[in-house]
C-alpha positions in Angstrom: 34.1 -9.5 -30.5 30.5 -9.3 -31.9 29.7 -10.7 -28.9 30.9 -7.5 -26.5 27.9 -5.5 -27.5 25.3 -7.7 -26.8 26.5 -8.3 -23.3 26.4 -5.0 -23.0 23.1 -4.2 -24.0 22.3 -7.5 -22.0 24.2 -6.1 -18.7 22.4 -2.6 -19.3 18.6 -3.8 -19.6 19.0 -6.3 -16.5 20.4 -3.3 -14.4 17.8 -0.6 -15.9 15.3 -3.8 -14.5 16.0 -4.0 -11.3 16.6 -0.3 -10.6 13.1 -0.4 -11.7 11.9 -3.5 -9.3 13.6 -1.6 -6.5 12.1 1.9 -7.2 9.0 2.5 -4.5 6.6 5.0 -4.5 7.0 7.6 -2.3 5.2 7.7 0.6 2.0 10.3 0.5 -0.2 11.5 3.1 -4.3 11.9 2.7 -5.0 15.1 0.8 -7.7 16.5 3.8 -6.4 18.0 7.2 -5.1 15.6 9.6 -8.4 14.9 12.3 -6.4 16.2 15.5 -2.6 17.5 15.8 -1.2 16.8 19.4 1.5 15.6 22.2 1.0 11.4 22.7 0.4 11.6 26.3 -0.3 7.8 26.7 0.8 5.1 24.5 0.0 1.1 25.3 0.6 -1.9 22.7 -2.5 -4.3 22.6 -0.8 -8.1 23.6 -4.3 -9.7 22.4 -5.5 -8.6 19.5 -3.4 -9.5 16.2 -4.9 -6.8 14.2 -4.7 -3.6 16.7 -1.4 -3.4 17.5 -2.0 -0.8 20.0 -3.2 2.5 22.1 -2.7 6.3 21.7 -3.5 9.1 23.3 -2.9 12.4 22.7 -3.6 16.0 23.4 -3.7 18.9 21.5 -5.7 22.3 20.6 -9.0 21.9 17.9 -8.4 25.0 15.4 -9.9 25.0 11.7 -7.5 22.6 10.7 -7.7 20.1 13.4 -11.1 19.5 15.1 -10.3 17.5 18.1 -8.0 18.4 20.9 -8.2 15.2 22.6 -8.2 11.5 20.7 -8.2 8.2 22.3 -6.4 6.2 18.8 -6.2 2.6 17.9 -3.9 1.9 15.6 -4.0 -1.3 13.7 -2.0 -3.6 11.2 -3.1 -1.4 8.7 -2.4 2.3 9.9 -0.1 3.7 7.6 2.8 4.9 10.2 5.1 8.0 8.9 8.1 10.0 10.3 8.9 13.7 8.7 12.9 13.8 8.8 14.8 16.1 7.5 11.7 17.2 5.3 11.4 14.0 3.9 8.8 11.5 4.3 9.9 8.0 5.6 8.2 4.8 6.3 7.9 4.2 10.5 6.6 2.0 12.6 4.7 2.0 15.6 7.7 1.4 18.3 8.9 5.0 17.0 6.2 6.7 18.6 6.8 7.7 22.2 5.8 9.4 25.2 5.9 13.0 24.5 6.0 12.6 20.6 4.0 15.5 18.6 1.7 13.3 15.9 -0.8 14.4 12.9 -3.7 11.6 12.9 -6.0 10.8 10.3 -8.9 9.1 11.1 -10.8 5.9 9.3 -14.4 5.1 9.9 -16.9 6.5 12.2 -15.6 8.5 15.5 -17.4 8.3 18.5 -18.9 11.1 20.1 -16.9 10.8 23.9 -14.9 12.9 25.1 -12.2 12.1 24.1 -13.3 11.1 20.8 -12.3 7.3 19.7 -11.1 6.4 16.5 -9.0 4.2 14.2 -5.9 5.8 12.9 -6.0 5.4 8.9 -2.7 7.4 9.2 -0.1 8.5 11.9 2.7 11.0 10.9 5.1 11.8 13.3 6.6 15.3 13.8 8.9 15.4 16.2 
């Protein structure tokens, strides 16, 4: 009977454990204003590059919060890929985006200065 407790406080500590293994954070996006906000009005998957994984291009109207109104994208291995459902913030990945999808990009390293401007996707949240 002494022994009841113990494999209690035994089964109690493994299962506090792995609740706290399986815990992630949740996902965040960058603090700044997303680069542009826009419809994807071309999308193509790269088949010979391992690390860019593929091709955006999307349309949309520069304001204060979103300077360009046209991006050529590359998104790569590591683009952080979101989808906003239901209000909440879920992990995606790049086969979720699709012709006609409405995106917020964030940009990583330099953009070129074409029009459209070219750029690598640091993160990709899509809105609809």
């Amino acid at each position: 009977m002494k022994r009841l407790p113990t494999i209690c406080i035994l089964l109690l500590l493994s299962a506090a454990a792995a609740l706290v293994i399986s815990c992630k954070p949740a996902p965040t996006l960058p603090e700044q204003q997303p680069q542009i906000r826009g419809k994807v009005e071309g999308l193509t998957l790269s088949e010979n590059n391992l690390d860019i994984t593929g091709f955006i291009f999307i349309t949309g109207t520069a304001d204060q919060e979103t300077p360009y109104s046209q991006a050529l994208v590359t998104v790569t291995s590591l683009t952080e890929i979101y989808i906003l459902r239901e209000g909440r913030l879920e992990q995606a990945r790049y086969k979720d985006i699709q012709d006609g999808s409405v995106l917020e990009v964030w940009f990583t390293g330099p953009v070129t200065a074409t029009q459209p401007v070219q750029a690598e996707a640091g993160t990709v949240l899509i809105l609809e």
